[in-house]
Every structure is written in structure tokens, then in C-alpha cells.
N, CA, C, O and CB atoms as a CASP TS submission, in Angstrom:
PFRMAT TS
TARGET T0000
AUTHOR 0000-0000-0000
METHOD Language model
MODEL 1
PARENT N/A
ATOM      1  N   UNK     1     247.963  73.809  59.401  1.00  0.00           N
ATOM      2  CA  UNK     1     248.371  74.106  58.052  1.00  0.00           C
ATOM      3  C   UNK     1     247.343  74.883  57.263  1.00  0.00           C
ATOM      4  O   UNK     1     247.423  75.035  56.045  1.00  0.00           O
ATOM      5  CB  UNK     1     248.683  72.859  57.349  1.00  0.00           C
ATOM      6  N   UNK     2     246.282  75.412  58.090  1.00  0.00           N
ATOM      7  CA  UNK     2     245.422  75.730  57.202  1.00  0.00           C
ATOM      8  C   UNK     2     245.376  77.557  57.590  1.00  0.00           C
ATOM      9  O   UNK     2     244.252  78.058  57.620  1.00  0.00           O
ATOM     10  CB  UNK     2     243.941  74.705  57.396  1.00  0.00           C
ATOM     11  N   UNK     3     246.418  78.344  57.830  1.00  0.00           N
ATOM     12  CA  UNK     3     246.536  79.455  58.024  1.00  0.00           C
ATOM     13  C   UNK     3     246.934  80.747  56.853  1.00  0.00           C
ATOM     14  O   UNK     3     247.899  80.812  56.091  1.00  0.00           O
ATOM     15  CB  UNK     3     247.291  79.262  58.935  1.00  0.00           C
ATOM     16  N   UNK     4     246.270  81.308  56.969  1.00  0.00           N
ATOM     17  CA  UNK     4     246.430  82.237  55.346  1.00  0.00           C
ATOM     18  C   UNK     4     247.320  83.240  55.737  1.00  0.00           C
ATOM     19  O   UNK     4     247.453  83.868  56.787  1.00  0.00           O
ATOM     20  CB  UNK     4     244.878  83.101  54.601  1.00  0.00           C
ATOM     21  N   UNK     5     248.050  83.255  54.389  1.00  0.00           N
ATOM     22  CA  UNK     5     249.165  84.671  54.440  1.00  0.00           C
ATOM     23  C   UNK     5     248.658  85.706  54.099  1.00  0.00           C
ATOM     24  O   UNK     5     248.196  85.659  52.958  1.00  0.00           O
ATOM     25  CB  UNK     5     250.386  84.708  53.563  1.00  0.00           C
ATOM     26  N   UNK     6     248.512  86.920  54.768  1.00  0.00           N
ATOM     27  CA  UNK     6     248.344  88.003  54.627  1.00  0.00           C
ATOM     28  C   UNK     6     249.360  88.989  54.398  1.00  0.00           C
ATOM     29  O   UNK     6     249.166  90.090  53.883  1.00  0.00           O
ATOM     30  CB  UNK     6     247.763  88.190  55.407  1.00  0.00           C
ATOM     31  N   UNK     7     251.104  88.263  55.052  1.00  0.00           N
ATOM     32  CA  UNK     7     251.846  89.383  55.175  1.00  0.00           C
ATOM     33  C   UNK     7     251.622  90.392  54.115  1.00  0.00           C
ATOM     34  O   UNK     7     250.802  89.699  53.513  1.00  0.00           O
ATOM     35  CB  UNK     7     253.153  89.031  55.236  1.00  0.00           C
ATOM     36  N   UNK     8     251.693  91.558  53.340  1.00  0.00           N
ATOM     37  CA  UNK     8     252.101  91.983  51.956  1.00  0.00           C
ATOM     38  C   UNK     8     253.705  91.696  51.894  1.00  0.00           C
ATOM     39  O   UNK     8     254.131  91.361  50.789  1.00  0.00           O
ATOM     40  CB  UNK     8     251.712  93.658  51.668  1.00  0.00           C
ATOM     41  N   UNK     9     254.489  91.779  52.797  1.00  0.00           N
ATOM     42  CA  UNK     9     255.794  91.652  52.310  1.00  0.00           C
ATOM     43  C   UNK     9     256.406  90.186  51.214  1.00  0.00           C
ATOM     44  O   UNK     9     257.011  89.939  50.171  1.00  0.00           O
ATOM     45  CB  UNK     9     256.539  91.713  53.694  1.00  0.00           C
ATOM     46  N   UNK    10     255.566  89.416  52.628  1.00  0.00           N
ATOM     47  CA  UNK    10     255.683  88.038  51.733  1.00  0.00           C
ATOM     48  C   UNK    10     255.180  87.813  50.469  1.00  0.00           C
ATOM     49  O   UNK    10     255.663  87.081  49.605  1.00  0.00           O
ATOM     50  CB  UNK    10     255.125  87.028  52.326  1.00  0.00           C
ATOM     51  N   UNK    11     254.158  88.502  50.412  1.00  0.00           N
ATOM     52  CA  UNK    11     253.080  88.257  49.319  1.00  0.00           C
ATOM     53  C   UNK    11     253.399  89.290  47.996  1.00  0.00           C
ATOM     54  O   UNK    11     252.576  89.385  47.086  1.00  0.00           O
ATOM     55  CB  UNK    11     251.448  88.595  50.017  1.00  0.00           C
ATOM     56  N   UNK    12     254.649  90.033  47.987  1.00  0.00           N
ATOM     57  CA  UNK    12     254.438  91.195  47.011  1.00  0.00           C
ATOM     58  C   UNK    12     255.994  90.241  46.588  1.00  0.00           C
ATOM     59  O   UNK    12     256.287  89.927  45.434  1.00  0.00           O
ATOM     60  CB  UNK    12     254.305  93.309  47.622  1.00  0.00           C
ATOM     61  N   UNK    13     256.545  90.025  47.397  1.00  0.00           N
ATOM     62  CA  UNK    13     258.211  88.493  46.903  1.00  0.00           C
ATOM     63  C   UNK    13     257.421  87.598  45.520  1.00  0.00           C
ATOM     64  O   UNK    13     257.828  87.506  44.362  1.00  0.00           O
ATOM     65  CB  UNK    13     258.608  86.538  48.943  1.00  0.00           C
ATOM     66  N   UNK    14     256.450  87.141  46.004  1.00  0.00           N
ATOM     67  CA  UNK    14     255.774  85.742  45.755  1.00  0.00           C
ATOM     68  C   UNK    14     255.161  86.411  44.392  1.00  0.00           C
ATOM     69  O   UNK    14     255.547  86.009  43.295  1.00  0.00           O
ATOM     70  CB  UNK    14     254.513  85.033  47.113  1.00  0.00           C
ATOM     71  N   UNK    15     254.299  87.333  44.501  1.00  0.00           N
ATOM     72  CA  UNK    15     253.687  87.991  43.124  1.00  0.00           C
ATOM     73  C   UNK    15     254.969  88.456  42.130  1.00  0.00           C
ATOM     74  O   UNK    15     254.937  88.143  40.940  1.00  0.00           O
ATOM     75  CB  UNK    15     252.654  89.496  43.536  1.00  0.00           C
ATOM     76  N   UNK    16     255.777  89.004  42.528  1.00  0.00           N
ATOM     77  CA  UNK    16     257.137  89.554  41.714  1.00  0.00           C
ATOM     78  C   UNK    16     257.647  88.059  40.902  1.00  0.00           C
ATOM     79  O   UNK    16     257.967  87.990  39.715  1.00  0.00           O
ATOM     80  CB  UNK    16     258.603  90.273  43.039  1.00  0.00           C
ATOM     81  N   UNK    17     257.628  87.157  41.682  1.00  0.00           N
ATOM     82  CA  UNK    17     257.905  86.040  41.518  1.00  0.00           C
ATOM     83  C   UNK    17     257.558  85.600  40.426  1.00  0.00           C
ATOM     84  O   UNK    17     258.242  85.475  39.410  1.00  0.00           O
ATOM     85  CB  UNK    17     257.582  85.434  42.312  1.00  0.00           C
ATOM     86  N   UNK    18     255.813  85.192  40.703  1.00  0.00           N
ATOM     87  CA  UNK    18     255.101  84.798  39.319  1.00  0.00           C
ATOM     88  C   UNK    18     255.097  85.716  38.183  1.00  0.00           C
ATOM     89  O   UNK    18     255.090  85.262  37.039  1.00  0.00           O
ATOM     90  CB  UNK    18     253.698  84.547  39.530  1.00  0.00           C
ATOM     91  N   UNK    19     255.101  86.728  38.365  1.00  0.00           N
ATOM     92  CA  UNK    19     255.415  87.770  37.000  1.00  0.00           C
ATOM     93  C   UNK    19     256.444  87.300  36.688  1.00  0.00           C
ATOM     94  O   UNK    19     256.328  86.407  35.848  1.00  0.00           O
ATOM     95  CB  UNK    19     255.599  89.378  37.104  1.00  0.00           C
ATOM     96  N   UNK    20     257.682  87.569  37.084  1.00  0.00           N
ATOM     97  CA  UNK    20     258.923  87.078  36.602  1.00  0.00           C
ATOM     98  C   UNK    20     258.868  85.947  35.743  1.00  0.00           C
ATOM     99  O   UNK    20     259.027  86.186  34.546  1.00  0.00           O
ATOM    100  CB  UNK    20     259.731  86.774  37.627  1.00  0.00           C
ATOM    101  N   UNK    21     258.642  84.550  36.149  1.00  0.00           N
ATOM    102  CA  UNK    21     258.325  83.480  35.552  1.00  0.00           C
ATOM    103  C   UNK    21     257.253  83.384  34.384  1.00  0.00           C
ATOM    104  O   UNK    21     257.523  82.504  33.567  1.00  0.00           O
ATOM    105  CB  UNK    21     258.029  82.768  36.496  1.00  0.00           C
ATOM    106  N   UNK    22     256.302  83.976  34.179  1.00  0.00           N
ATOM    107  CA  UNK    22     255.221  84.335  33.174  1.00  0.00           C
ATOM    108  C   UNK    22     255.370  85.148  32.292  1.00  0.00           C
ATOM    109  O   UNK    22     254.323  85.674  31.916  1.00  0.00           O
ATOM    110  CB  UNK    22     254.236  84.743  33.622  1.00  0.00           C
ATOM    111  N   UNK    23     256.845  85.661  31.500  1.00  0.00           N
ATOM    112  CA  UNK    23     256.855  86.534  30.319  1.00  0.00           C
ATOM    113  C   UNK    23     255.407  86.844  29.311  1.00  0.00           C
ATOM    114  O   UNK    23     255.045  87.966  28.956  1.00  0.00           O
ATOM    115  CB  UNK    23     257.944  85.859  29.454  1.00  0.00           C
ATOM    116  N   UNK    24     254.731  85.568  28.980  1.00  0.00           N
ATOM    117  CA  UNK    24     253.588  85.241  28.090  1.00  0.00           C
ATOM    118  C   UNK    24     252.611  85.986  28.752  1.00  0.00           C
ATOM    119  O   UNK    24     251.938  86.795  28.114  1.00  0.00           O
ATOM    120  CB  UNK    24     253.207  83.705  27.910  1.00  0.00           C
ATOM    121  N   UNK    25     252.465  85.839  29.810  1.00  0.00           N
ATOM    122  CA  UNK    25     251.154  86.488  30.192  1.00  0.00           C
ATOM    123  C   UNK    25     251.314  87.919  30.725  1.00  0.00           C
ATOM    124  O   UNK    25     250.331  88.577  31.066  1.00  0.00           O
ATOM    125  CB  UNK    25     250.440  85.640  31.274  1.00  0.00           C
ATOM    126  N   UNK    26     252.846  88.495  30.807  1.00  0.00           N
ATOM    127  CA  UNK    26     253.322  89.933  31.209  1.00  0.00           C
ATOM    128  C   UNK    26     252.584  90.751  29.399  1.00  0.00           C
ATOM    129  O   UNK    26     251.882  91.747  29.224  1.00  0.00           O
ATOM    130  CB  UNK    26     255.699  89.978  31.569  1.00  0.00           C
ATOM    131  N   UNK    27     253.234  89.648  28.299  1.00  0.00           N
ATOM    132  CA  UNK    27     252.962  90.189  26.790  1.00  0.00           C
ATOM    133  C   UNK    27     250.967  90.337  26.506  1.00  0.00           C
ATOM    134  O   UNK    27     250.297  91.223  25.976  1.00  0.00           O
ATOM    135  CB  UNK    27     253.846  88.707  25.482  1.00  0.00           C
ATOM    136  N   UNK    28     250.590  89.031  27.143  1.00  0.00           N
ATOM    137  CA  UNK    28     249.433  89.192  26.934  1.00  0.00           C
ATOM    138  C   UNK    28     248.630  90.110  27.511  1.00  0.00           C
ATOM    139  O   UNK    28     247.698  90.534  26.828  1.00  0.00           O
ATOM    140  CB  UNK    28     249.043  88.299  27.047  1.00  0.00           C
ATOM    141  N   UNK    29     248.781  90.540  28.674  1.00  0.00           N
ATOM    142  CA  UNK    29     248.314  92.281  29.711  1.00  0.00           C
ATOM    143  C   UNK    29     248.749  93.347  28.542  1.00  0.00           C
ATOM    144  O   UNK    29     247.979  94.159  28.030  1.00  0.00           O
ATOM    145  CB  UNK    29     249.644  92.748  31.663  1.00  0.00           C
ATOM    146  N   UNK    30     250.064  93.191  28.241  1.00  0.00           N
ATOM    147  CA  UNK    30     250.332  94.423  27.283  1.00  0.00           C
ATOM    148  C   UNK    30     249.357  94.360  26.265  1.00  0.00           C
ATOM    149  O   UNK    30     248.785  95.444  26.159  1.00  0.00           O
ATOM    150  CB  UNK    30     251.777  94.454  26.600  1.00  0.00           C
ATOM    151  N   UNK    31     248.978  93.564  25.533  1.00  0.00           N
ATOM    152  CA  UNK    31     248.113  93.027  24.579  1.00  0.00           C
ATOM    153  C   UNK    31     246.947  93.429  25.155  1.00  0.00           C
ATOM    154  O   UNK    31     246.105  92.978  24.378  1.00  0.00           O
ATOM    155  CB  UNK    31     248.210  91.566  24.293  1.00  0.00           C
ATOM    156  N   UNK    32     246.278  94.078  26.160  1.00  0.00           N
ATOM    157  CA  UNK    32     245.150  94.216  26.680  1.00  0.00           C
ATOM    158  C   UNK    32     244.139  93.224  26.972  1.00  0.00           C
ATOM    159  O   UNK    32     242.922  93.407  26.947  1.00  0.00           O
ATOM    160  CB  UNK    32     244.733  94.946  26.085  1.00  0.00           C
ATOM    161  N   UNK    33     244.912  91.886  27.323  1.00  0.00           N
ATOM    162  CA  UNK    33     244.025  90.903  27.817  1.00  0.00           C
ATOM    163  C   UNK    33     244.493  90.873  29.054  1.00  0.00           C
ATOM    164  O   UNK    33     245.692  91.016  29.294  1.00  0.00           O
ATOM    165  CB  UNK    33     243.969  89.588  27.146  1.00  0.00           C
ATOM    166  N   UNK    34     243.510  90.667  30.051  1.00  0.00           N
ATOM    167  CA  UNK    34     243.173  89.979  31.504  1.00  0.00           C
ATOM    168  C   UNK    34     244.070  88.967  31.594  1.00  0.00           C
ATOM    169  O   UNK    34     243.942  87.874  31.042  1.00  0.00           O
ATOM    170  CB  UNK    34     241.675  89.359  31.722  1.00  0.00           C
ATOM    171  N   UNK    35     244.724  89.212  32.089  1.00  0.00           N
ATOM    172  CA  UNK    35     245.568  88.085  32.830  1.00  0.00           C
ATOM    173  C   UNK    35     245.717  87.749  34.299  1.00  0.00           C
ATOM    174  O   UNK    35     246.428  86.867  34.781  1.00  0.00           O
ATOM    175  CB  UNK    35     246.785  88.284  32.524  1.00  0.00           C
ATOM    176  N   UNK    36     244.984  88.542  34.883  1.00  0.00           N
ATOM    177  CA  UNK    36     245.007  89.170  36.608  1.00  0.00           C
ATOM    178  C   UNK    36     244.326  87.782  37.331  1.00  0.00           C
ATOM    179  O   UNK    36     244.704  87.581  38.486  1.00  0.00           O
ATOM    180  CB  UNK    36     243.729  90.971  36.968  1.00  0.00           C
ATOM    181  N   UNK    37     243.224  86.675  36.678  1.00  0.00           N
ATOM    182  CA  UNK    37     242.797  85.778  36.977  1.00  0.00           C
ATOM    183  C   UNK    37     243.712  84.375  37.234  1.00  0.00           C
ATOM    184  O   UNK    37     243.821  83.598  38.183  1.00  0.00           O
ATOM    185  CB  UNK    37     241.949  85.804  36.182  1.00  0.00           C
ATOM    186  N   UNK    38     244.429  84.483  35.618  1.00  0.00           N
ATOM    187  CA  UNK    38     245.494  83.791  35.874  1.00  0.00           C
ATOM    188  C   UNK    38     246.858  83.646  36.308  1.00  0.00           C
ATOM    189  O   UNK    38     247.585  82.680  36.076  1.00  0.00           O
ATOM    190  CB  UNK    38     245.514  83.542  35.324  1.00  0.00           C
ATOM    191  N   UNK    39     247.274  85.148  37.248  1.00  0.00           N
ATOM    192  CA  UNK    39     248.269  85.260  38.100  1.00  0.00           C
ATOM    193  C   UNK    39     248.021  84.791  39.089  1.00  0.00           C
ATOM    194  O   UNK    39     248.626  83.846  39.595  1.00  0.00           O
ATOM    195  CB  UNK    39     248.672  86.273  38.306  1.00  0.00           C
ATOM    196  N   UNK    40     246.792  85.548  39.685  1.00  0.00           N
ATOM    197  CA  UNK    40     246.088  84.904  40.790  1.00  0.00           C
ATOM    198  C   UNK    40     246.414  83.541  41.436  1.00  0.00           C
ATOM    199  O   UNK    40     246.969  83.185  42.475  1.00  0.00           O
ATOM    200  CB  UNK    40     244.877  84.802  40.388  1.00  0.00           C
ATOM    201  N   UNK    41     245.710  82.794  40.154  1.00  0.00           N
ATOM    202  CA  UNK    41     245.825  81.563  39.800  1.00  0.00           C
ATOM    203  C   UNK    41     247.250  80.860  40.663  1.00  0.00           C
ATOM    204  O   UNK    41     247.379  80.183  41.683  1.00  0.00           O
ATOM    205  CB  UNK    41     245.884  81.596  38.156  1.00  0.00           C
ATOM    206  N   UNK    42     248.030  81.339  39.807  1.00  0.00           N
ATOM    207  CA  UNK    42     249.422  80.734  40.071  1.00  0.00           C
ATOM    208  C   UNK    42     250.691  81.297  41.309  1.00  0.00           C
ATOM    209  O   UNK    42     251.842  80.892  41.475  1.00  0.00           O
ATOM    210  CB  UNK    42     250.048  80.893  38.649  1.00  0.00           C
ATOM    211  N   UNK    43     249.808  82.515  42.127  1.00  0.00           N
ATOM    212  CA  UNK    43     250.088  82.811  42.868  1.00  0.00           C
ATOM    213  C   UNK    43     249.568  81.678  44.240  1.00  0.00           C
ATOM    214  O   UNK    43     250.153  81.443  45.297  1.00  0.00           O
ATOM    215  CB  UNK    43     249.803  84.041  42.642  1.00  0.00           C
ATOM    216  N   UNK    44     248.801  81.362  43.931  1.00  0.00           N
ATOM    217  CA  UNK    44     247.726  80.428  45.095  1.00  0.00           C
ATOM    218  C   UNK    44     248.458  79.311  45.301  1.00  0.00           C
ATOM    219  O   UNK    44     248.709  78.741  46.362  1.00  0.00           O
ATOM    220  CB  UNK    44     246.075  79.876  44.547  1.00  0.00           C
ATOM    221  N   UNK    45     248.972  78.887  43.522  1.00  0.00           N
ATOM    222  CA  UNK    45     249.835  77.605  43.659  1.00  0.00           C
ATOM    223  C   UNK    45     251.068  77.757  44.147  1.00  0.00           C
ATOM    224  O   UNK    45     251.570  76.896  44.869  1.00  0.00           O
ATOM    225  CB  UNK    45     250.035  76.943  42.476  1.00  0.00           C
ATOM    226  N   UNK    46     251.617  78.731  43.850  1.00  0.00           N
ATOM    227  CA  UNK    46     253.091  78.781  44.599  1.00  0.00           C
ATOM    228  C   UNK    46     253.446  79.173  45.811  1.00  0.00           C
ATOM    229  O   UNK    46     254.569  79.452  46.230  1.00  0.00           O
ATOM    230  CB  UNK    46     253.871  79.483  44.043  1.00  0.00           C
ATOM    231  N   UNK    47     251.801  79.181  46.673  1.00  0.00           N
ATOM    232  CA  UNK    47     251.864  80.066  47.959  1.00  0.00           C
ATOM    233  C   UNK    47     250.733  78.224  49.022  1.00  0.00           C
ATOM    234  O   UNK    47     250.326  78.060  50.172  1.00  0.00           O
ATOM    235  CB  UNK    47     250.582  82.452  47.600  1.00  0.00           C
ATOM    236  N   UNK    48     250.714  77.425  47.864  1.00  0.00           N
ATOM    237  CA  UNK    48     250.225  76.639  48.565  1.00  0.00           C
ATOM    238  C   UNK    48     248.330  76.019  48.910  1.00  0.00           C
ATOM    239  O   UNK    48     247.856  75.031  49.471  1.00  0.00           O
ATOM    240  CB  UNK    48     250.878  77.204  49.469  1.00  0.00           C
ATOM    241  N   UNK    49     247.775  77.169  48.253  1.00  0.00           N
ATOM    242  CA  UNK    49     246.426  78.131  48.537  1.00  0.00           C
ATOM    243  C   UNK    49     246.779  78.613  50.014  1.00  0.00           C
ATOM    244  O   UNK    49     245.931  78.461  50.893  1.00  0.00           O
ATOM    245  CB  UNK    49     244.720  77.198  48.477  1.00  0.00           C
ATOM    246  N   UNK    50     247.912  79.143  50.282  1.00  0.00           N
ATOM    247  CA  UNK    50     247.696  79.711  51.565  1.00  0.00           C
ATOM    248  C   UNK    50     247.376  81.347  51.709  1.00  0.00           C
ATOM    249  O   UNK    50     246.902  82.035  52.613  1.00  0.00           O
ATOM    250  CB  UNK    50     248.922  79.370  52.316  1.00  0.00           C
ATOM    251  N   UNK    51     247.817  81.590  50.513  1.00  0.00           N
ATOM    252  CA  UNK    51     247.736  83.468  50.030  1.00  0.00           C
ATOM    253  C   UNK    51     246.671  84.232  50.074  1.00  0.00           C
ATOM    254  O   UNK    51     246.022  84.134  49.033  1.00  0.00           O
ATOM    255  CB  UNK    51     248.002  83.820  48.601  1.00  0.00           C
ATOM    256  N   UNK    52     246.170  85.029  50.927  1.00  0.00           N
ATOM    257  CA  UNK    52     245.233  85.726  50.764  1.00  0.00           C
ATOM    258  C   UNK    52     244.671  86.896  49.496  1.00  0.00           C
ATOM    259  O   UNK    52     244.777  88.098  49.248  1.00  0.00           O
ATOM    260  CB  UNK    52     245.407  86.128  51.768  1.00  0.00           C
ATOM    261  N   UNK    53     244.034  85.683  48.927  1.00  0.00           N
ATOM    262  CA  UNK    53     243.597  86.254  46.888  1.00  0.00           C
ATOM    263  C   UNK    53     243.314  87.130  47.432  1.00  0.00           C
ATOM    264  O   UNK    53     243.924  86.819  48.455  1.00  0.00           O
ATOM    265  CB  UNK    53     242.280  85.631  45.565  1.00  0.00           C
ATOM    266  N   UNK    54     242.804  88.208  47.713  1.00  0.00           N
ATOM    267  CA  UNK    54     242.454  89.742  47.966  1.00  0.00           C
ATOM    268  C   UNK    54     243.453  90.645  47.455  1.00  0.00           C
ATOM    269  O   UNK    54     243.515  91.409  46.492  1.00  0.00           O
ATOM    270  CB  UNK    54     242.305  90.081  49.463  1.00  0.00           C
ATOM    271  N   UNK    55     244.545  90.176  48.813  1.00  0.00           N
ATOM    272  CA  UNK    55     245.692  90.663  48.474  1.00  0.00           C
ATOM    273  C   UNK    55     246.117  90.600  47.215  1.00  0.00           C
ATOM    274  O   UNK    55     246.006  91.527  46.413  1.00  0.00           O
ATOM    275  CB  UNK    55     246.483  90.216  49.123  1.00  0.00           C
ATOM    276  N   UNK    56     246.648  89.454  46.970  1.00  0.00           N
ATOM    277  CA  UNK    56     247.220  89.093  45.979  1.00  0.00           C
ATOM    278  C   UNK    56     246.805  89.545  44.836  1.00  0.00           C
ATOM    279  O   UNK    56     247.621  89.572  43.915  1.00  0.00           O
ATOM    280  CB  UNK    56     247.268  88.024  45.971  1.00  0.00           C
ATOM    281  N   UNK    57     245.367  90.035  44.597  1.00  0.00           N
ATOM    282  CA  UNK    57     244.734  90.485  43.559  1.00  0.00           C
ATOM    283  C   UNK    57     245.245  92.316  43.548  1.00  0.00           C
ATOM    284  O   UNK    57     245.713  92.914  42.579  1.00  0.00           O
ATOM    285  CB  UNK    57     242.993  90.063  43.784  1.00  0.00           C
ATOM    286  N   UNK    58     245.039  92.742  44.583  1.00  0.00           N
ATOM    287  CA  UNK    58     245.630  94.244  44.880  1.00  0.00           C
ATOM    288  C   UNK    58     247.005  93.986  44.093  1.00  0.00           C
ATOM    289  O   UNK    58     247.315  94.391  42.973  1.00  0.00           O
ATOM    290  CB  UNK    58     245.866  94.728  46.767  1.00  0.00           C
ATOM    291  N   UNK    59     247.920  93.008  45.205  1.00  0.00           N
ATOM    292  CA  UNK    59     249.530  93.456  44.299  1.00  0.00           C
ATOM    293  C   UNK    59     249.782  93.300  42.730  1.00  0.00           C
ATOM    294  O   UNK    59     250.571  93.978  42.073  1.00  0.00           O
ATOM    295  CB  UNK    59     250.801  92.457  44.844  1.00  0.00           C
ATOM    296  N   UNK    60     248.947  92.261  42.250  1.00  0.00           N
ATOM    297  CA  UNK    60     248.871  92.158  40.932  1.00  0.00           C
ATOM    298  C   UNK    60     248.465  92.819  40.335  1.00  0.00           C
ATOM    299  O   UNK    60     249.123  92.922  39.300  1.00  0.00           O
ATOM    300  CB  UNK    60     248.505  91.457  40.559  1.00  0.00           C
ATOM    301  N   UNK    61     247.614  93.450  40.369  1.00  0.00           N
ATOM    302  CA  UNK    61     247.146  95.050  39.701  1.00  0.00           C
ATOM    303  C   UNK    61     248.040  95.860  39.861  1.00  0.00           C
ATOM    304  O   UNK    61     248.406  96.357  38.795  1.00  0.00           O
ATOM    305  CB  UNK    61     245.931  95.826  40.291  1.00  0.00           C
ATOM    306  N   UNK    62     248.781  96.368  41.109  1.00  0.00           N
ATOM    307  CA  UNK    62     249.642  97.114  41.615  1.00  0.00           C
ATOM    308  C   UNK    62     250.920  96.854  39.890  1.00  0.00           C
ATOM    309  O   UNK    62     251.116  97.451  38.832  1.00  0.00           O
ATOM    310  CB  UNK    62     250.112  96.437  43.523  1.00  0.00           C
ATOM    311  N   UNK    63     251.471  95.560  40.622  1.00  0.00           N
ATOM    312  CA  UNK    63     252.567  95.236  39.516  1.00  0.00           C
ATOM    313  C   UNK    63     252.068  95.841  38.317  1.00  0.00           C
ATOM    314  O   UNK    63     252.342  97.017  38.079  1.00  0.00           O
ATOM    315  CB  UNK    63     252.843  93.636  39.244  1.00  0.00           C
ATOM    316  N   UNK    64     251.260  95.061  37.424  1.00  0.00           N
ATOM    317  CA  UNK    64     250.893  95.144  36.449  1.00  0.00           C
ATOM    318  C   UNK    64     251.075  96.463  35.841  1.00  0.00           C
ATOM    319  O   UNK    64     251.817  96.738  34.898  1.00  0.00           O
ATOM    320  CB  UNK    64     249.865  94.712  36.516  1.00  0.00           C
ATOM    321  N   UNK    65     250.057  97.495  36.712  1.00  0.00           N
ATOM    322  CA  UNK    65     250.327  98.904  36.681  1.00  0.00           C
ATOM    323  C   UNK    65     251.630  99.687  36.359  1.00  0.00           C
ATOM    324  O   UNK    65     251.821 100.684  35.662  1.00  0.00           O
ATOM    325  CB  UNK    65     250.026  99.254  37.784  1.00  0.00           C
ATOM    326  N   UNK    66     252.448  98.924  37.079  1.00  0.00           N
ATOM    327  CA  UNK    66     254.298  99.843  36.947  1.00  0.00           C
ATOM    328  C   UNK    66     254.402  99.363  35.456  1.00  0.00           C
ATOM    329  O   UNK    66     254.842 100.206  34.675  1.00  0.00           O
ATOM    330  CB  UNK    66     256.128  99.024  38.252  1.00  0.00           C
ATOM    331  N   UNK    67     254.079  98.188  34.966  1.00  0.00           N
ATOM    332  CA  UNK    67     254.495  97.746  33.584  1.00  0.00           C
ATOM    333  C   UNK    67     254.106  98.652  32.110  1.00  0.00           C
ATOM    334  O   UNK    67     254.476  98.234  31.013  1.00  0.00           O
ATOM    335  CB  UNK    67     253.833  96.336  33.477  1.00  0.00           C
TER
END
């Protein structure tokens, strides 16, 4: 159980995910605050800590970016 996800496919579902669910912190990025720590964050939790934060930090910037 202790194997980390790397897919991006899986991992860009899972980030779309937590954005989706986090309106507040989509407003607060617009607002020009950092929020990239606390996606992170809640990406880890909904992935188990199995998610490889690297990644996850890439797609979240990625996202963020289209916004």
C-alpha cells in the first residue's frame, strides 16, 4: 500500500477534482494569493498520500494557469 501515483492521467482527474470542489480557493488565486500549497494539500488527501506532490504541483500550476 505504500506505492505512489505517478500516472498524470490519474493525477490531472484527481487535481480537476479538487479545483472543482474548492471554489474559495479558485477566488483566492484570482485574488493573487497562493493557494498551490493548499491544493497540494488536498490533493494528497484525496489521493490517500499516494500522489506524487511533484506532479501534482506541475498540474496545479498547469490548471491554475488556464483560469
Amino acid at each position: 500500500g505504500l506505492t505512489q501515483i505517478s500516472d498524470t492521467g490519474e493525477l490531472e482527474g484527481l487535481v480537476a477534482n479538487v479545483i472543482a470542489e474548492h471554489p474559495q480557493a479558485v477566488a483566492d488565486f484570482k485574488a493573487g494569493k497562493n493557494v498551490t500549497g493548499f491544493l497540494v494539500g488536498q490533493c494528497m488527501k484525496a489521493s490517500k498520500g499516494q500522489g506524487n506532490p511533484q506532479i501534482i504541483n506541475k498540474l496545479i500550476a498547469s490548471e491554475l494557469a488556464k483560469l
